[in-house]
C-alpha positions in Angstrom: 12.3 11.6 -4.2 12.3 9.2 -1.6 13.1 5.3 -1.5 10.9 2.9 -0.5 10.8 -1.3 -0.5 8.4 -3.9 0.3 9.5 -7.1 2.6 8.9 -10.3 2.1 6.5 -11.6 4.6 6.3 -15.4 3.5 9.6 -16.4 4.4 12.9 -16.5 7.1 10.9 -13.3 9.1 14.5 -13.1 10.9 16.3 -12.9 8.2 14.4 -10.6 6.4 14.8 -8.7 9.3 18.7 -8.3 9.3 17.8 -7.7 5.7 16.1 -4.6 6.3 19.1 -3.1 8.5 20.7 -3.9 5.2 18.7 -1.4 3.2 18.4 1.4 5.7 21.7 1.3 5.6 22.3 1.4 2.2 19.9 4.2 1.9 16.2 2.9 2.0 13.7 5.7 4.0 10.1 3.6 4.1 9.9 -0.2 4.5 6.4 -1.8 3.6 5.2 -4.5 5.9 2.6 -6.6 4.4 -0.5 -8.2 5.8 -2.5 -10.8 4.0 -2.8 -14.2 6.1 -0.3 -15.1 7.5 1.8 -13.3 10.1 0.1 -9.9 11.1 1.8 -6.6 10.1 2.0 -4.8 13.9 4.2 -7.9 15.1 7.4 -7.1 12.4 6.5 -3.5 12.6 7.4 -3.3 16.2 10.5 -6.1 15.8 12.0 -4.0 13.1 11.4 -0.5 15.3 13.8 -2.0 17.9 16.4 -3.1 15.2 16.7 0.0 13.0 17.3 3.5 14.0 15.8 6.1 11.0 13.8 4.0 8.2 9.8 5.1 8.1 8.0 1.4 9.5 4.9 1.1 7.3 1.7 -1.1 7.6 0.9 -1.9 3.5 -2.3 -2.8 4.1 -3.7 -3.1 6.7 -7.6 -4.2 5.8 -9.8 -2.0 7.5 -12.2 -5.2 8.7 -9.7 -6.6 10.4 -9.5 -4.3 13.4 -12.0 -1.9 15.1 -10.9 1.9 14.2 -9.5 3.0 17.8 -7.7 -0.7 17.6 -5.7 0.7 14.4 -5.1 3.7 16.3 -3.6 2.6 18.8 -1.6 0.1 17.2 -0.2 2.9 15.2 0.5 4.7 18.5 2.8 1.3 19.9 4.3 1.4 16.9 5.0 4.8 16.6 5.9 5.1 20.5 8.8 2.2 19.9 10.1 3.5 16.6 10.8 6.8 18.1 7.9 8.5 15.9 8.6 6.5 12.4 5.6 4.8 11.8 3.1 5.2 9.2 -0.2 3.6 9.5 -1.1 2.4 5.6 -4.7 1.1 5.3 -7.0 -0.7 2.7 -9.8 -2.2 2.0 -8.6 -5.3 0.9 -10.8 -7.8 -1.0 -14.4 -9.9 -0.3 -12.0 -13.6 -1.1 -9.8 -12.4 1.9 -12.2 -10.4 4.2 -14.9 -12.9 4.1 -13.2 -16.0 3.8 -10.7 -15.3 5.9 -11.8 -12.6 8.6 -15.5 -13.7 8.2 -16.7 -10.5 8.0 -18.7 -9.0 5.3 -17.4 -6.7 2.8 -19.4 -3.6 2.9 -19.4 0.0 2.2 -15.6 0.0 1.9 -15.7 4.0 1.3 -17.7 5.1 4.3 -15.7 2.7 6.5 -12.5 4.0 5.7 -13.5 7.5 5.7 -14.6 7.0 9.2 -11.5 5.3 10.3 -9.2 8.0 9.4 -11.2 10.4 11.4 -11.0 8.0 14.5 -7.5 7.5 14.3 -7.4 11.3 13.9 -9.7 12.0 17.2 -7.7 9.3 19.3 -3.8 10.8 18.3 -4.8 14.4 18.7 -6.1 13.5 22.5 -8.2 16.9 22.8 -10.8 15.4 24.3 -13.1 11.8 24.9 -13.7 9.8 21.6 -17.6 10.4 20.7 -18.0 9.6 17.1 -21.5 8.2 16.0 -20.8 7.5 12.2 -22.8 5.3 9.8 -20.7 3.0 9.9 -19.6 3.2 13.8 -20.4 4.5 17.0 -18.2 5.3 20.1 -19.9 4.4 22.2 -22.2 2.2 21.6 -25.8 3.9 21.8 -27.4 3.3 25.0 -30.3 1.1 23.2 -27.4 -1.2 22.2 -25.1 -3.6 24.0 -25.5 -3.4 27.6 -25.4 0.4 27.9 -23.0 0.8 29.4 -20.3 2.3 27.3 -18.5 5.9 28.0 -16.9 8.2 26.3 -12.6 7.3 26.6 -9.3 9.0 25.9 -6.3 6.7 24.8 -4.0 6.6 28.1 -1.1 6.5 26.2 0.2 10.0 25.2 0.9 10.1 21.1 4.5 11.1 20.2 3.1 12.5 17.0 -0.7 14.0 17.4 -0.7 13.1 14.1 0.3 9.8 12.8 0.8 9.7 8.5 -2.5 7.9 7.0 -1.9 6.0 3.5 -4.2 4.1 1.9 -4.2 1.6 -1.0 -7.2 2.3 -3.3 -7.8 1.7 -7.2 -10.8 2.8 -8.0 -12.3 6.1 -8.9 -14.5 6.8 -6.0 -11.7 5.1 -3.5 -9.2 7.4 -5.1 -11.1 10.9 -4.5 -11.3 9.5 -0.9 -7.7 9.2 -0.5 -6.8 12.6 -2.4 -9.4 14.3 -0.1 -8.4 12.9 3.2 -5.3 10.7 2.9 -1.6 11.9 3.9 -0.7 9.7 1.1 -1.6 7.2 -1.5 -0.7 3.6 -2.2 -1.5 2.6 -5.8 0.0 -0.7 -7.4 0.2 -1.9 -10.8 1.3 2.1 -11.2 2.1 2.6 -15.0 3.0 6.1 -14.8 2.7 7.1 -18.4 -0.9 6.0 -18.5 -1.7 7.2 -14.5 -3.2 10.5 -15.3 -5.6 9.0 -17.8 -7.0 6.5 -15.2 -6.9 8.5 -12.1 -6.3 12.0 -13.1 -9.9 13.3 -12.8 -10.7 11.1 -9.6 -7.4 12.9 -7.9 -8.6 16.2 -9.0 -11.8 15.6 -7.4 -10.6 14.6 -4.5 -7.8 17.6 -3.9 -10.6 20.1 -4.3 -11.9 18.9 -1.3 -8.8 18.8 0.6 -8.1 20.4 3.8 -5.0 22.4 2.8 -3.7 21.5 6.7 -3.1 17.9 5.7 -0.1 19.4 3.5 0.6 17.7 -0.3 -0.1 14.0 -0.9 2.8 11.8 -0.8 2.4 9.0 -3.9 4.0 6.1 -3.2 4.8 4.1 -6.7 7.6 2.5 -8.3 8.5 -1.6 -9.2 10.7 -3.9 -10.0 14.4 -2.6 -10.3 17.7 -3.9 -12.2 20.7 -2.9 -13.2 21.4 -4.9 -15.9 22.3 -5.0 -20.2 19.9 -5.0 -22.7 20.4 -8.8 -23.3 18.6 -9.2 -19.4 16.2 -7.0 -19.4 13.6 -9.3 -20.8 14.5 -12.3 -18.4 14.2 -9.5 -15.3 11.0 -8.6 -16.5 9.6 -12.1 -16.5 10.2 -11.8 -12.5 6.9 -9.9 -12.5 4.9 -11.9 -14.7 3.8 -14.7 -12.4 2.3 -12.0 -9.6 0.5 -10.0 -12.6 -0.7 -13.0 -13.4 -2.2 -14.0 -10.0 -3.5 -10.3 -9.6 -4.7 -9.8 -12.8 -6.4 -13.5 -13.0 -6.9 -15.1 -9.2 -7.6 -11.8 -7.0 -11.3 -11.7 -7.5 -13.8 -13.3 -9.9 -15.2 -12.5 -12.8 -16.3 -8.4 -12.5 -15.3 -8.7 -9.1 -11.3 -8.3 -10.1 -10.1 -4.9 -8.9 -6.4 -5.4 -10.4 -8.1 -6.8 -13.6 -10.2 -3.4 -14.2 -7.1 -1.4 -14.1 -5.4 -3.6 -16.1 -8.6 -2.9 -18.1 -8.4 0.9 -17.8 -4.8 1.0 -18.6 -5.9 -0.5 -22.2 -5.1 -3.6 -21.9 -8.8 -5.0 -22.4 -8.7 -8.3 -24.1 -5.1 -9.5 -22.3 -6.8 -8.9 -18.8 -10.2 -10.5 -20.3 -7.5 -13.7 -21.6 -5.7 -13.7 -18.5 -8.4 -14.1 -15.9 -10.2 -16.9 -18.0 -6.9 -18.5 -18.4 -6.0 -18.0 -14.4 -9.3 -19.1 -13.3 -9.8 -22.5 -15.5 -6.2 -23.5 -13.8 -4.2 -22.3 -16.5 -1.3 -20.5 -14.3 1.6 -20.5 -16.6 -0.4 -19.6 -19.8 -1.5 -16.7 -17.9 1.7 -15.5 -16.9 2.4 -15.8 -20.7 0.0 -13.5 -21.2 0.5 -10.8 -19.5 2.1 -8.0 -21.8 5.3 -7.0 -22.5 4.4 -3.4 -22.5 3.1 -3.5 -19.0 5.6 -5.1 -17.7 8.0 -2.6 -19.3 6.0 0.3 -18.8 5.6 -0.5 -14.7 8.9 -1.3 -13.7 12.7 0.1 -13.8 15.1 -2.6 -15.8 18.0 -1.7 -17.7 21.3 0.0 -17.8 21.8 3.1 -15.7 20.6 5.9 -18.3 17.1 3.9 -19.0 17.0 3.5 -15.2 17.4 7.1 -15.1 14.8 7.9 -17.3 12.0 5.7 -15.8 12.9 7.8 -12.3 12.0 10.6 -13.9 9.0 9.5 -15.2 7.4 8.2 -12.3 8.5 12.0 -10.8 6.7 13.1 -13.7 3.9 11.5 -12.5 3.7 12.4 -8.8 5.8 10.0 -7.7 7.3 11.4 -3.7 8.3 7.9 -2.3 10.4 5.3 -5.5 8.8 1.8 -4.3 10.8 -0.6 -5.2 11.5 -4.3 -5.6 14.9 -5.2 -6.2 15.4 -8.3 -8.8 18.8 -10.2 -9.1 21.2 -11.3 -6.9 22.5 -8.4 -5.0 19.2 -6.6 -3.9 20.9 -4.3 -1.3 23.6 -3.2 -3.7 20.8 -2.2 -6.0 19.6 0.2 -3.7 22.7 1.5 -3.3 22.8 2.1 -6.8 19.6 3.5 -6.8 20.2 5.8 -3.6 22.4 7.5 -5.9 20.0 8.4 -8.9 17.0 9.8 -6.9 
């Protein structure tokens, strides 16, 4: 099993930076760059490529509104060309709050876009021969009935290290999910309880593999949480780390049957707390959400406690599926909890 670890892209950029050189050392392979609104993901992605030497670079997410499909493609490429061939291009659909209030752009057939955009990506890498894709969804070119007609057929300039650049994308729900097992090199779920992730997701996977073109090779599932090293007497104060973003997930990301996060929570069989949780997150109520967020899950998605239990919990997210651990360090000494970890997986 691989090891993999989300940065933090609200803060000291810099420092998290130097940070990162930090965990590839210590034993990290992926590092997850975020996107949301605030900095954009390509602009670390190609800072860290010229400060580490062997950690996978990762985009986790980028929305699929945000950019034109040959614009993700060949921000992959730049990425990929300055890493050395370590980057992987993680895609998602995002949310309506952020894509429409933010981007301005509405949120639409989310499935068909996305299966579209792996194709282009695929088409531009391989270089065999001038883009022409005329999808639902978009065109390359534009029809001659549209614009000024005046668009031809290209091929990226830049010659791919890789013809293949590593596709993951973030999905949650069923029909998103049989997507990503069909044409994905890898999947990004969150909120991954993997005790309970074969009753949620287990069909739509199985749907989605028997579609699969046996060239794209196994699905990497990338998966994990929060991570300590600590005595039973802590574990329940580490814990509490991850109730204030399960809480904003669970309760803010969306409105009412409009919650993606919420639904699993909801599928996971945790009806009533997610149902309690949203009303309480969306009337204001931040910190008697957090309260409310379960014990169980929080247990159940995360890796706190003394070596053996961590132990244990590695093997049940194997168990599971589980090809890349991803991880977020609580306590003081994140990179010498990697180190730790490095050693167990």
């Amino acid at each position: 099993m691989k090891l993999s670890i989300a940065v933090n892209y609200s803060g000291d950029v810099k420092a998290m930076a130097d940070q990162v050189v930090q965990f590839e050392d210590a034993g990290v392979d992926l590092v997850w760059v975020p996107e949301a609104y605030g900095m954009d993901a390509p602009s670390v992605m190609g800072y860290l490529a010229a400060i580490t030497k062997r950690v996978e670079i990762a985009s986790g997410i980028l929305p699929i509104y945000s950019r034109t499909p040959t614009l993700l493609a060949m921000t992959a490429v730049g990425v990929d060309v300055l890493s050395g061939g370590r980057c992987v291009l993680g895609l998602g659909a995002s949310g309506p709050q952020v894509i429409e209030g933010w981007h301005g752009v509405a949120y639409d057939r989310p499935i068909g876009r996305t299966r579209e955009i792996v194709e282009i990506c695929r088409k531009v890498w391989a270089r065999e021969e001038k883009l022409n894709h005329q999808g639902r969804n978009y065109a390359m070119p534009l029809p001659l009935d549209q614009g000024t007609g005046l668009g031809v057929p290209l091929k990226i300039i830049t010659h791919p290290p890789r013809p293949q650049i590593p596709i993951l994308l973030a999905s949650l729900g069923p029909k998103n999910v049989e997507l990503t097992a069909e044409v994905a090199n890898g999947w990004l779920p969150t909120m991954f309880v993997p005790q309970r992730a074969s009753s949620v997701w287990g069909d739509d996977l199985a749907r989605g593999q028997a579609k699969r073109d046996p060239a794209l090779g196994p699905m990497d599932v990338v998966a994990g949480g929060m991570v300590a090293f600590v005595g039973k007497s802590e574990v329940a104060q580490m814990q509490d780390y991850g109730r204030p973003s399960t809480a904003l997930y669970v309760g803010g990301m969306g409105a009412v049957g409009q919650n993606f996060y919420n639904t699993l929570m909801c599928r996971y069989g945790w009806e009533a707390e997610a149902r309690e949780i949203q009303q309480l997150y969306l009337n204001g109520n931040k910190s008697e959400a957090e309260a409310k967020v379960p014990s169980e899950f929080l247990e159940a998605s995360s890796l706190i406690g003394d070596e053996g239990y961590v132990t244990e919990r590695i093997a049940a997210y194997a168990a599971a599926g589980v090809t890349y651990l991803n991880v977020t360090p609580v306590g003081s000494d994140p990179v010498g909890t990697i180190q730790r970890l490095r050693q167990l997986v």
